[in-house]
NUKOL-246119 format. One record per residue (C-alpha): residue in three letters; x, y, z. Coordinates in Angstrom, 1 decimal. Layout:
residues N
> rest,X,Y,Z
> ALA,X,Y,Z
...
end
This chain:
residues 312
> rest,X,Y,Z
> UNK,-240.6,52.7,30.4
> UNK,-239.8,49.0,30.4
> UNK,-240.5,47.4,34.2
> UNK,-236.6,46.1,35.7
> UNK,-236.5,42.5,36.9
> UNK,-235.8,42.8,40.6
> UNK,-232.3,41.9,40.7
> UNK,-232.4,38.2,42.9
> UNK,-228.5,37.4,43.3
> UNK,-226.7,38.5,46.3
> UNK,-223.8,40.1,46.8
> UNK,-221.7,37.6,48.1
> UNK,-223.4,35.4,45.4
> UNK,-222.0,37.7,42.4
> UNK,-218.7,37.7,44.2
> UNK,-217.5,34.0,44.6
> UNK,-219.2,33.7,40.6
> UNK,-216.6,37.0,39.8
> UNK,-213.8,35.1,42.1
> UNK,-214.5,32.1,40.4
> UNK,-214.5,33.3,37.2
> UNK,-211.5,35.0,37.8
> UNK,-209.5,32.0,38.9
> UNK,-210.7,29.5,36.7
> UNK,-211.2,31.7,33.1
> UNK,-209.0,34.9,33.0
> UNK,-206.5,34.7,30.3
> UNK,-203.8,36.3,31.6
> UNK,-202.1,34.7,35.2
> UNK,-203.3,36.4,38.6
> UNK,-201.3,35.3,41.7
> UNK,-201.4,36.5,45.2
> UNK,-198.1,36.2,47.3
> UNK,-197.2,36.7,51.1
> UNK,-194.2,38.6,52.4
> UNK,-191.7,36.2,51.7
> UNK,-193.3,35.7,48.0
> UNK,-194.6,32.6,48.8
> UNK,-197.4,32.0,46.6
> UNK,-200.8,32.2,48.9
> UNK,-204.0,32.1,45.5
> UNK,-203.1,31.6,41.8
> UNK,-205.0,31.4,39.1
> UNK,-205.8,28.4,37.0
> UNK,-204.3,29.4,34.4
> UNK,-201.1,30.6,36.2
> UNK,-201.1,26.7,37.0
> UNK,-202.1,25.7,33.5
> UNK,-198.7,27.7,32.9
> UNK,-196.3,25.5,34.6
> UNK,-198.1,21.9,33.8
> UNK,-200.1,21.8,37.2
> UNK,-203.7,20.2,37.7
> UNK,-204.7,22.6,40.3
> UNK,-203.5,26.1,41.5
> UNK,-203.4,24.1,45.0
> UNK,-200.5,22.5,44.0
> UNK,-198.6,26.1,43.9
> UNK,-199.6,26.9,47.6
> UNK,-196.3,28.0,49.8
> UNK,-193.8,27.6,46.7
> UNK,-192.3,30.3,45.0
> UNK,-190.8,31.8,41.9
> UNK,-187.8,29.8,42.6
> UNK,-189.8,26.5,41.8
> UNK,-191.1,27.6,38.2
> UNK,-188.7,29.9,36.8
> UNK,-184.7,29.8,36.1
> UNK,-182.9,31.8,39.6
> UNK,-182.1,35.0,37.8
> UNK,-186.2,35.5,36.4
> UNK,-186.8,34.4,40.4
> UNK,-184.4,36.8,41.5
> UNK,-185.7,40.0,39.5
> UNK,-189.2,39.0,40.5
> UNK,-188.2,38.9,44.2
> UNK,-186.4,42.2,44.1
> UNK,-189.5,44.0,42.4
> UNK,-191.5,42.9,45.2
> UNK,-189.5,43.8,48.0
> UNK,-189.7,47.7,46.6
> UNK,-193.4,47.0,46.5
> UNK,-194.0,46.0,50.3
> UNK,-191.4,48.2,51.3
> UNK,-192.4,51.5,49.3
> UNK,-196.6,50.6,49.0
> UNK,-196.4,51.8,45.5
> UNK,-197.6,49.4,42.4
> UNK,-194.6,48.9,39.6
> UNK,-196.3,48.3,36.1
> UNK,-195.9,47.4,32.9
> UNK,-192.4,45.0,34.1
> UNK,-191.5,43.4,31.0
> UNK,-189.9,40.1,31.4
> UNK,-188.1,37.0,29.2
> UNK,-188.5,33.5,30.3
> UNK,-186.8,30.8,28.7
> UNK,-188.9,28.1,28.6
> UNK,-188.8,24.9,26.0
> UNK,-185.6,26.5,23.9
> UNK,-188.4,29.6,23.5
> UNK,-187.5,33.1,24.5
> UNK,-191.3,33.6,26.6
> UNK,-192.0,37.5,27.0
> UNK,-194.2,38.8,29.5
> UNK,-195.9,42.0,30.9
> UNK,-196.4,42.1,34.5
> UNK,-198.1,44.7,36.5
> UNK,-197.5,43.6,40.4
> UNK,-199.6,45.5,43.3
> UNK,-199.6,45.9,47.0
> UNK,-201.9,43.3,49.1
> UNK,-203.6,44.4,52.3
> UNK,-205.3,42.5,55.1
> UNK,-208.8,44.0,56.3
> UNK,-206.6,46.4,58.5
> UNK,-204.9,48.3,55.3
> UNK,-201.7,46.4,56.1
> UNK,-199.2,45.4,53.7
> UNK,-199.0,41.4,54.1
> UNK,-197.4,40.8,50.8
> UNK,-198.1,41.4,46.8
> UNK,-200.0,40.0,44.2
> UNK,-200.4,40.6,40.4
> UNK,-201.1,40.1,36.6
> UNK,-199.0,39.2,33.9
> UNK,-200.0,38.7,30.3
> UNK,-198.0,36.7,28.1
> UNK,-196.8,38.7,25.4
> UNK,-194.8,36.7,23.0
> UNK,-196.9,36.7,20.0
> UNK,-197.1,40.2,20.3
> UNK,-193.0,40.8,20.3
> UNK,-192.4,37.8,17.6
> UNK,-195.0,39.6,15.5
> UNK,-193.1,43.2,16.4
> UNK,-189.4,41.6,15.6
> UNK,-191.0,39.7,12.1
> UNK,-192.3,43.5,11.2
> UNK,-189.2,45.2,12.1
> UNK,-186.6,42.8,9.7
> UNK,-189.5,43.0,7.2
> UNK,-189.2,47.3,7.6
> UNK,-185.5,46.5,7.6
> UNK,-185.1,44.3,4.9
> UNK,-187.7,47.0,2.8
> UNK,-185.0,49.7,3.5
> UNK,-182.0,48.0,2.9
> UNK,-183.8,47.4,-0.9
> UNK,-184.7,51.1,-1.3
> UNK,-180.9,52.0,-0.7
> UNK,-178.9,49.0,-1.9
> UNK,-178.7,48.0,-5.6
> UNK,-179.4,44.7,-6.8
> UNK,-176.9,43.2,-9.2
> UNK,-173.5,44.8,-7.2
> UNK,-174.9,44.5,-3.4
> UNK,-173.5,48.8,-3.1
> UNK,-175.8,51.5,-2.0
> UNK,-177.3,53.0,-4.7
> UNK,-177.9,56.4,-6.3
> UNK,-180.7,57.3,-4.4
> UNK,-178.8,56.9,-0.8
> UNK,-175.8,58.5,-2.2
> UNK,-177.2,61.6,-2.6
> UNK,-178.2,61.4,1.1
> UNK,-175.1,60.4,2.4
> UNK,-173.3,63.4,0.4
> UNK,-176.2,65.8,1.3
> UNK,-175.0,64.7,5.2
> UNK,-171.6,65.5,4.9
> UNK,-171.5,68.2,2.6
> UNK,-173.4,69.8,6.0
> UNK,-171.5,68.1,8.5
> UNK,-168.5,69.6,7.0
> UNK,-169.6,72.7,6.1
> UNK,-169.7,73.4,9.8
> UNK,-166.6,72.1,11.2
> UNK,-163.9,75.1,11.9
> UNK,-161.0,72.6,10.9
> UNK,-158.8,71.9,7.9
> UNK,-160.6,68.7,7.4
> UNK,-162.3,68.0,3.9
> UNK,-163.7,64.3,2.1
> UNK,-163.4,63.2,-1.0
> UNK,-165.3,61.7,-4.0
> UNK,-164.2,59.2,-6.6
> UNK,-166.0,59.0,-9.9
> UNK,-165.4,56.0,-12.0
> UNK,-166.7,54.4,-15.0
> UNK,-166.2,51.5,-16.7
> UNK,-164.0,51.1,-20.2
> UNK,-166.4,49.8,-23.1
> UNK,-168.8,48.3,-21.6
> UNK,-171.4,48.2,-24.3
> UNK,-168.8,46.4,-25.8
> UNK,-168.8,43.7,-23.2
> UNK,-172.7,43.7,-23.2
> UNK,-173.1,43.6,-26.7
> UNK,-170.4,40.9,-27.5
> UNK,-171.1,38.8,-24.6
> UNK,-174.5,39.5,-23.2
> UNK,-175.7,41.5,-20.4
> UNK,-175.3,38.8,-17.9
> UNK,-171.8,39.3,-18.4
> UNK,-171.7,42.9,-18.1
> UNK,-173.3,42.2,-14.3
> UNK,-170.5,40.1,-13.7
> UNK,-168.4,42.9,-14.6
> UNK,-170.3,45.3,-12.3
> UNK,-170.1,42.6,-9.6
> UNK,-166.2,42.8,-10.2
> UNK,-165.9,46.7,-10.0
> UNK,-167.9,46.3,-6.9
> UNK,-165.5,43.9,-5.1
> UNK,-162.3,45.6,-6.2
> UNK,-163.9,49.0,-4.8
> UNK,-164.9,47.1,-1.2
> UNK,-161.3,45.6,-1.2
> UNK,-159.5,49.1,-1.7
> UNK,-161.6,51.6,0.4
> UNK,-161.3,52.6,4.4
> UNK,-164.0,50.8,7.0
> UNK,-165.0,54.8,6.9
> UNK,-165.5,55.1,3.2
> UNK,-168.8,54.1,1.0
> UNK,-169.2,52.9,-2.6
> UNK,-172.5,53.4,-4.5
> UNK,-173.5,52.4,-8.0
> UNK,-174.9,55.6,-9.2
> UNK,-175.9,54.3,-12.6
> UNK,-175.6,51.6,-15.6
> UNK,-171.7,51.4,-15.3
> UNK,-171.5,54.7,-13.3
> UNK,-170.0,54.3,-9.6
> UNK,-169.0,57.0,-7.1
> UNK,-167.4,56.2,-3.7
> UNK,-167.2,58.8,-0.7
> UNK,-164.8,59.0,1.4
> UNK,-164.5,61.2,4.5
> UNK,-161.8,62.9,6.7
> UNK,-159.5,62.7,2.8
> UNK,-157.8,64.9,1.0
> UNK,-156.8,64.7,-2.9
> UNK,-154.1,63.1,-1.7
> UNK,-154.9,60.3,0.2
> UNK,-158.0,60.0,-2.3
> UNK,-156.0,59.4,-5.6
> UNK,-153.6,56.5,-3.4
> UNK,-157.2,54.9,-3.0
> UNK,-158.5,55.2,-6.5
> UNK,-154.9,53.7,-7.5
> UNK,-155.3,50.8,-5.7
> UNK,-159.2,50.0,-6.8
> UNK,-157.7,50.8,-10.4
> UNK,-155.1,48.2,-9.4
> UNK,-157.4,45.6,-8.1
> UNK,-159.9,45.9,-11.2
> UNK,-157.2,45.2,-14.2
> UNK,-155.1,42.6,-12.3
> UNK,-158.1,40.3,-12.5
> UNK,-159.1,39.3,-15.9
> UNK,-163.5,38.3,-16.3
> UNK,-164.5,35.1,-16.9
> UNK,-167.0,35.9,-20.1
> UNK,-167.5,31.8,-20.6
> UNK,-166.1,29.4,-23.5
> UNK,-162.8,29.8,-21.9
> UNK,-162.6,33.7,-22.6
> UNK,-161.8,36.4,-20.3
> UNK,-161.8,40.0,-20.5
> UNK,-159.5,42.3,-18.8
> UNK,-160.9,45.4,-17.6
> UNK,-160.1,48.8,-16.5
> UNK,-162.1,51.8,-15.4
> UNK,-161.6,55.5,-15.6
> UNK,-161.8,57.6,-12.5
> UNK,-162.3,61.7,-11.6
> UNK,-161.2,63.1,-8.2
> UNK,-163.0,65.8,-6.5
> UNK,-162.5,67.1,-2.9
> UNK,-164.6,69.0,-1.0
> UNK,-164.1,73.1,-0.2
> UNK,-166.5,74.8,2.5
> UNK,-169.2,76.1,1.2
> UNK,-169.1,73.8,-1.6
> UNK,-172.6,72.8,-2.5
> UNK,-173.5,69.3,-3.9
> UNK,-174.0,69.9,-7.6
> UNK,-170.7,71.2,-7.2
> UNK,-168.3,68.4,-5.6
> UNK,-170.5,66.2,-8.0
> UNK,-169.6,68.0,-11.2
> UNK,-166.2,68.5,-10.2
> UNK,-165.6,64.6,-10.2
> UNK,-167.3,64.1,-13.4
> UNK,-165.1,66.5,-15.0
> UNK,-162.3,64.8,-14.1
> UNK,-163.8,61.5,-15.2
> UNK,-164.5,62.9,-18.9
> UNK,-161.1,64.1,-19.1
> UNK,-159.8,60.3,-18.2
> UNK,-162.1,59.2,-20.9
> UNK,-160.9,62.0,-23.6
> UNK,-157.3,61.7,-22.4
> UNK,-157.7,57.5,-23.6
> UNK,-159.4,55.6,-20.6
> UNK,-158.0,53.6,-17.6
> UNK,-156.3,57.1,-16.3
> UNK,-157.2,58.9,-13.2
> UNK,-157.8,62.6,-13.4
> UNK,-157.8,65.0,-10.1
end
């Protein structure tokens, strides 16, 4: 066995080196406050925090010197509970404005005693945290923006196929229990020729076509209602709480707004254009496949029947 060096410090050596070290090298701000939160020991870098030289020059101020009055005033009221209750609060999360920056902390805030086990006032740690939450916001719009693109087509800005057939899966069972006479609705439309459009003037065009549909659908529905592109020129738009009735006035009126607005297709040559549509509403018990194949039926026969009709 390896002979131990006899340890030579002393205690109170290693302590003023661990107080020390403490004071002038932890990362995170350490303060030490009488009763009346009047700062009593702070750390350097609690100092370094505000601008100061020295934690001296923090002796006998408080809060209300370093921090706007309502951060002061939350800070004052979490240490009252603590001299008055004897219990520790952690984890306090806080904001501080501070240079046109939104500053977030993490403060865990103790009881102090005097030799006698006497409350005389509190003192704590806080970590600055802002990198941490700015990092946390940047990788929440980044999961946001990712899930938006999984459910939101491209060239139209509409929710596409994909997050239709979760919307319709949720109220096909949302419906399916309500004990009411209430139903929704689905619109199926498609667009007249459009490999015509593509193929005479490109399919740049034919987006600008789909970009059209896609605005004369917003325009016409309900804040309630949703419109997807569900494929190539393929749209559906659900709407709930809607009968037949109520449904066909809506398709009407996107028919409406689609053919009184002719295309620009360039060289000073626009194409008017017009959809056909299929009605379906749903019946309890009705299952998916079925309300979807219902509306397509109806579409076809608007196609066979001559195009820009509505079937229901």
């Amino acid at each position: 066995m390896a002979k131990k060096d006899k340890i030579t410090i002393s205690q109170s050596e290693v302590d003023e080196l661990v107080l020390d070290t403490i004071k002038f090298h932890c990362a995170d701000t350490i303060y030490f406050k009488d009763k009346e939160s009047r700062f009593l020991w702070n750390s350097q870098q609690h100092a370094d925090q505000f601008g100061l030289k020295s934690p001296q020059d923090m002796f006998g101020k408080t809060d209300y010197d370093f921090f706007p009055k309502e951060f002061a005033d939350k800070a004052l009221e979490v240490e009252k509970q603590i001299i008055e209750s004897g219990e520790p609060m952690l984890n306090i999360e806080e904001e501080w404005e501070k240079d046109d920056e939104i500053r977030y902390l993490l403060a865990s805030k103790y009881p102090f005693y005097n030799k006698n086990g006497e409350i005389i006032g509190t003192w704590g740690m806080t970590k600055d945290i802002t990198d941490i939450r700015n990092l946390e916001k940047e990788l929440e719009r980044s999961y946001m923006k990712v899930q938006r693109l999984a459910r939101v087509d491209d060239i139209t800005g509409l929710y596409n196929r994909r997050y239709f057939y979760e919307n319709l899966e949720r109220e096909c069972s949302l419906y399916d229990r309500r004990e009411d006479d209430t139903s929704f609705s689905l619109i199926a439309i498609d667009v007249d020729n459009m490999k015509y459009i593509n193929d005479q003037y490109g399919q740049p065009r034919g987006d600008d076509v789909l970009r059209h549909i896609a605005t004369s659908m917003l325009n016409a529905i309900r804040k309630s209602d949703i419109c997807f592109r569900t494929g190539g020129d393929e749209f559906m738009v659900l709407l709930p709480d809607c009968d037949k009735t109520a449904a066909v006035a809506i398709a009407k009126i996107i028919a409406k707004n689609v053919s009184d607005q002719a295309v620009p297709m360039g060289d000073n040559k626009f194409e008017k254009i017009t959809i056909s549509a299929g009605i379906s509403t749903y019946v309890h018990g009705t299952d998916i496949s079925e309300i979807i194949s219902a509306a397509d039926r109806k579409l076809y026969k608007s196609k066979r029947n001559g195009k820009n009709q509505l079937s229901y």
